[in-house]
C-alpha positions as CSV (number, residue, x, y, z in Angstrom):
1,X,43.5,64.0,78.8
2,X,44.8,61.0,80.7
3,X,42.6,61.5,83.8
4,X,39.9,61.5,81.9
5,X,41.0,58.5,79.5
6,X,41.7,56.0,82.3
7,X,38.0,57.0,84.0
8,X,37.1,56.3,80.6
9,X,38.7,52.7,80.2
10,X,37.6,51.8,84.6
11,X,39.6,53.7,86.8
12,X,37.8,55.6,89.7
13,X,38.3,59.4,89.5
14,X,41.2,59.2,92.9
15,X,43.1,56.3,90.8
16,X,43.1,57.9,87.9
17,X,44.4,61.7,89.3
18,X,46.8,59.5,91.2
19,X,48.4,57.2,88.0
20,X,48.6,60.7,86.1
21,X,50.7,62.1,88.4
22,X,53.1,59.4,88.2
23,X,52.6,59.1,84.7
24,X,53.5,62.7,83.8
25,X,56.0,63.2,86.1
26,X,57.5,59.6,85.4
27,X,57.1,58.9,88.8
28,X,55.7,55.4,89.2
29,X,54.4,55.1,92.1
30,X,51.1,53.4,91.9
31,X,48.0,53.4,94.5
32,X,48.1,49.6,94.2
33,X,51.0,47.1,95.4
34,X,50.5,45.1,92.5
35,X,50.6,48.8,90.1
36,X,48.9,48.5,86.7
37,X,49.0,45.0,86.4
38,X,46.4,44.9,89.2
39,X,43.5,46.3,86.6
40,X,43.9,43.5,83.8
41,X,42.7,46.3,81.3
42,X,44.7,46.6,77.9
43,X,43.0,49.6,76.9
44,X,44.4,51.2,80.3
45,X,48.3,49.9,80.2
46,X,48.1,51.0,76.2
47,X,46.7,54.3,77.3
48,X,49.7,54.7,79.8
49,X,52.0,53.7,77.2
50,X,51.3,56.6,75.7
51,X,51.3,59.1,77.9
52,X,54.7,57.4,79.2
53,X,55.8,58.0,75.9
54,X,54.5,61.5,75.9
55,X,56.4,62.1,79.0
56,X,59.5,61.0,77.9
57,X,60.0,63.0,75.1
58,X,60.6,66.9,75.2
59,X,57.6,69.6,76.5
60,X,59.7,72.2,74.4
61,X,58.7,70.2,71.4
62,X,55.1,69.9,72.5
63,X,54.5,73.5,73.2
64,X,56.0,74.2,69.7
65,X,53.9,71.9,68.1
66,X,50.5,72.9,70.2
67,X,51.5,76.6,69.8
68,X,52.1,76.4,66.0
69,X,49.8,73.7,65.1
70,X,52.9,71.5,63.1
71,X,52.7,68.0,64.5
72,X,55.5,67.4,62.0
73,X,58.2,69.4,64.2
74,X,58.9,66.5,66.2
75,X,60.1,64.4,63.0
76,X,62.9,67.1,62.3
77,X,64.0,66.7,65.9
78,X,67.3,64.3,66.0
79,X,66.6,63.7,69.6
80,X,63.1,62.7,69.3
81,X,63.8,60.5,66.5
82,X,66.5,58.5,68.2
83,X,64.2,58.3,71.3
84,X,61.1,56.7,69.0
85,X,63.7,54.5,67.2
86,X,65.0,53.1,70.3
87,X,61.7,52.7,72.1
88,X,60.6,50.9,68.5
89,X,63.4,48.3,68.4
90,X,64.1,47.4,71.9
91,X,60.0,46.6,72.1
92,X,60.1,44.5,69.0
93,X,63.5,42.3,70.1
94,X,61.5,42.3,73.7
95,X,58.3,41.0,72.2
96,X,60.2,38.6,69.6
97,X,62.3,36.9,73.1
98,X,58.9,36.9,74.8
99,X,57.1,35.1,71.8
100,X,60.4,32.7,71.3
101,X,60.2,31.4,74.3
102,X,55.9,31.4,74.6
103,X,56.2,33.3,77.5
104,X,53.0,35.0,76.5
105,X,49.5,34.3,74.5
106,X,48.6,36.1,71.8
107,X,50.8,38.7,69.7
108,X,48.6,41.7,71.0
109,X,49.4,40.8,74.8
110,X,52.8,39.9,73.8
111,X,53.8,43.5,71.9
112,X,51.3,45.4,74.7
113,X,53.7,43.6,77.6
114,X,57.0,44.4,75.9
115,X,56.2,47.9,75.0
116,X,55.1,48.6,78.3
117,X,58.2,47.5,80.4
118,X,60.1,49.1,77.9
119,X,58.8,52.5,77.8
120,X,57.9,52.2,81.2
121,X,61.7,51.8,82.0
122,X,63.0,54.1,79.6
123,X,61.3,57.2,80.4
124,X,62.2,56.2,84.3
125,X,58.6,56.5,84.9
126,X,58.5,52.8,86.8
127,X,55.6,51.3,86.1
128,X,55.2,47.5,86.1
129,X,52.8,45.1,84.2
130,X,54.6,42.1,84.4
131,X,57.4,40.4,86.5
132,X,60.1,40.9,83.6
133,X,62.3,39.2,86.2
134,X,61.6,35.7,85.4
135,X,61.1,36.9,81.6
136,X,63.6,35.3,79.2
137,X,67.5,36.3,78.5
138,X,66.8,37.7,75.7
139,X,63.6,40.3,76.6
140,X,64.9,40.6,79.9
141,X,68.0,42.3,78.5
142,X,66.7,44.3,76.8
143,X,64.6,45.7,79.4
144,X,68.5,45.9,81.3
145,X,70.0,48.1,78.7
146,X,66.6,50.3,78.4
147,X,67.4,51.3,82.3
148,X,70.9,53.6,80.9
149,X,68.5,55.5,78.0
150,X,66.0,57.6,79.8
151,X,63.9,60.8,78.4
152,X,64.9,63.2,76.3
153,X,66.1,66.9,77.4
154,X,63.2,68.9,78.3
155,X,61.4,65.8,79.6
156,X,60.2,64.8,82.7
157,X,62.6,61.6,82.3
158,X,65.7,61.3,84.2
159,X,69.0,59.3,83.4
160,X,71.6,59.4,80.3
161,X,69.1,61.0,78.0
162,X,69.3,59.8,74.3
163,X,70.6,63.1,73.4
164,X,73.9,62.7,75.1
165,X,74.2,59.4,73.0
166,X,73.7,61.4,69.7
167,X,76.4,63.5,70.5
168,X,78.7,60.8,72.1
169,X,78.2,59.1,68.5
170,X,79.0,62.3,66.4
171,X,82.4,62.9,68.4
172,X,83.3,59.4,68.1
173,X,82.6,59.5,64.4
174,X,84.4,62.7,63.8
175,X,87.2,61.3,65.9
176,X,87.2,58.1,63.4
177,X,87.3,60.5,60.4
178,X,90.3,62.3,62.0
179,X,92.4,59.3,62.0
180,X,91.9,58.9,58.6
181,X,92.2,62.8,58.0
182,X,94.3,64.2,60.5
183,X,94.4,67.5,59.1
184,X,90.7,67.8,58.4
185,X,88.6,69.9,60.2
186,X,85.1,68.2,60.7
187,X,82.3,70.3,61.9
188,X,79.9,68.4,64.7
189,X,76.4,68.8,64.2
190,X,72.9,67.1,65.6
191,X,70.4,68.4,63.2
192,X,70.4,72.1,62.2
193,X,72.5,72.7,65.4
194,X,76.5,73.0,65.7
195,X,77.9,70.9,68.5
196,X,80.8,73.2,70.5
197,X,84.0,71.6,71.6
198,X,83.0,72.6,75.4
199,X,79.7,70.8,74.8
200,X,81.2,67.4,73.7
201,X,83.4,67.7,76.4
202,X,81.0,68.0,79.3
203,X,78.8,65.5,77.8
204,X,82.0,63.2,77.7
205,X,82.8,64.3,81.3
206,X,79.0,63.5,82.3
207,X,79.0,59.9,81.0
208,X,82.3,59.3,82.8
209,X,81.5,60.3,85.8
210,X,78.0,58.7,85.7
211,X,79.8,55.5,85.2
212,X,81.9,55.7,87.9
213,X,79.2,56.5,90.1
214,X,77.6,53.7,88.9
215,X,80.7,51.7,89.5
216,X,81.4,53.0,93.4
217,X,77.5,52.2,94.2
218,X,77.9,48.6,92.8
219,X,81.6,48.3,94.7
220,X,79.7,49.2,97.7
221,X,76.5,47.1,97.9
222,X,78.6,44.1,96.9
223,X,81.0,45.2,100.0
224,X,77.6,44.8,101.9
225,X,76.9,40.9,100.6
226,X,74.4,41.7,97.9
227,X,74.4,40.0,95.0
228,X,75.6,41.5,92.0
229,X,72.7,41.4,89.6
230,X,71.2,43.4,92.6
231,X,73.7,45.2,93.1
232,X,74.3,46.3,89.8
233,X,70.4,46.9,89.1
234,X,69.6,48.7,92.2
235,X,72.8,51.1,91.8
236,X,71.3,52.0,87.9
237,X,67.9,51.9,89.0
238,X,68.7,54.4,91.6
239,X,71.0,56.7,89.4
240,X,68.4,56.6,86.6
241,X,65.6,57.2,89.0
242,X,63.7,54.3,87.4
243,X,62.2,52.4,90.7
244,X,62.6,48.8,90.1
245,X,65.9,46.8,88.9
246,X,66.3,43.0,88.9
247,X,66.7,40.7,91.7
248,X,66.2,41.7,95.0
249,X,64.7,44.5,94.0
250,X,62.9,43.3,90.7
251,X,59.2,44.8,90.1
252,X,57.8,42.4,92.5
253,X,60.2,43.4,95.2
254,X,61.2,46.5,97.7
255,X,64.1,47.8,98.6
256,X,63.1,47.2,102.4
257,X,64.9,44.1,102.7
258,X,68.8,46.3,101.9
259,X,71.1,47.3,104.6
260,X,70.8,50.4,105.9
261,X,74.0,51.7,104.5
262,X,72.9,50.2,100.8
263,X,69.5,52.4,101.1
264,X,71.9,55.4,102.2
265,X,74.1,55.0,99.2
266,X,71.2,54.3,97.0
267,X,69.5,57.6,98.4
268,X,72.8,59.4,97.5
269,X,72.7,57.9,94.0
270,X,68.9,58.5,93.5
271,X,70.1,62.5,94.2
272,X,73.1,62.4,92.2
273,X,71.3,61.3,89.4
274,X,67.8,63.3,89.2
275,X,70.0,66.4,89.8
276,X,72.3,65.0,86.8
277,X,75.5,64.8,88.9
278,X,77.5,68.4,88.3
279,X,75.2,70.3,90.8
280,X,76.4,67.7,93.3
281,X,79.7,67.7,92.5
282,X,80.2,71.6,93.0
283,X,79.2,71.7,96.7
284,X,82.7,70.1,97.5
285,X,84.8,72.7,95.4
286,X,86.5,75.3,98.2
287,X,85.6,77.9,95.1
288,X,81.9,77.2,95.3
289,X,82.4,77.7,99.5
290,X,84.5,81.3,99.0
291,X,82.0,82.5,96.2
């Protein structure tokens, strides 16, 4: 459906297998330098959006609404519903800083620019329409915070997920009820489903020790004499496999001009991070090596 969409809308047959790819896979890479902004089509970033979008969210959900013909299964989903909400209000703050400071034309471009870099950056697909670099404060942080969502479970996405926040919010709650109830005893669930002790604590575990990766990359690339609104970008970019941060290695740059030791780390992080950190982390146990 998207190969033949994007023939549809001007892509040659190669491009368009080639953006799929990426699209699907929220991959990014593109078969031109300047990605989609070199084909000035709406109708072809708007189609992308979607399919980024489609991407992003969970293929469990989409076989279970192809397979039983109930488009309406994705709205009991908590997951999904967080994931739409977020990619909703982070593109309409984005397109109000863009439109604040006239940093665009018409309302159309202006919401069809925002909602690309956001999705785009959320799903860690990559894509890039617009140099959100020189974009002001206000869009360009939002487009910062969208790089520590990513897709839901079951997606092609990478990063955080917005499921691990849903549940990071539930045990925080319930830990706010206990204070006022200490001896209560306050079930945890995200929809329909009970939420185990065991899970809230690897979840918890997870977002620690993402951060601290996160934290040790950033240490290091500053070590190195990057700057840090490189240095952090690049070290989340990486970790999140999203492709492009801020900076030196905004959506007009490359990574090519780093260190070599800062593209070593950031290939470390870029593994650490698609394989979601735990995998990793179990290679250095003697357990793992006796087993």
């Amino acid at each position: 459906a998207c190969v033949l969409t994007l023939v549809v809308f001007g892509m040659d047959v190669f491009d368009a297998l080639c953006h799929t790819f990426a699209t699907l896979a929220t991959g990014g890479f593109s078969t031109k330098n300047a990605s989609i902004a070199f084909y000035q089509s709406p109708a072809i970033q708007w189609t992308l959006i979607v399919f980024m979008f489609i991407a992003g969210a969970s293929f469990t959900l989409h076989y279970l609404a192809f397979k039983n013909r109930r488009p309406g299964i994705y709205l009991r989903d908590p997951e999904f519903k967080f994931y739409a909400g977020i990619v909703l209000v982070a593109t309409l703050i984005t397109a109000l800083g863009l439109k604040m400071a006239a940093a665009t034309a018409g309302w159309e471009e202006t919401l069809r620019s925002a909602c690309f870099q956001i999705v785009s950056i959320l799903t860690t697909t990559g894509f890039a329409t617009a140099d959100y670099d020189k974009w002001p404060a206000m869009a360009a942080g939002m487009v910062f915070l969208a790089m520590f969502v990513g897709g839901c479970a079951g997606s092609t996405g990478g990063n955080i997920k917005p499921g691990r926040y849903l549940i990071l919010f539930q045990g925080a709650l319930a830990e706010l009820r206990r204070v006022l109830h200490p001896r209560a005893v306050i079930p945890l669930r995200m929809g329909k489903r009970a939420l185990t002790d065991n899970l809230l604590t690897n979840v918890m575990l997870f977002f620690f020790l993402y951060i601290l990766f996160l934290a040790l990359g950033i240490l290091v690339l500053a070590i190195l004499g990057i700057d840090i609104l490189s240095s952090v970008t690049a070290c989340a970019t990486c970790l999140g496999n999203i492709g492009p941060g801020f900076g030196l290695v905004g959506p007009t740059q490359t990574f090519a001009p780093l260190p070599d030791l800062a593209k070593y780390v950031l290939s470390l992080l870029m593994l650490v991070g698609r394989l979601e950190i735990y995998p990793i982390l179990v290679l250095f146990l003697p357990e793992y090596w006796r087993d």
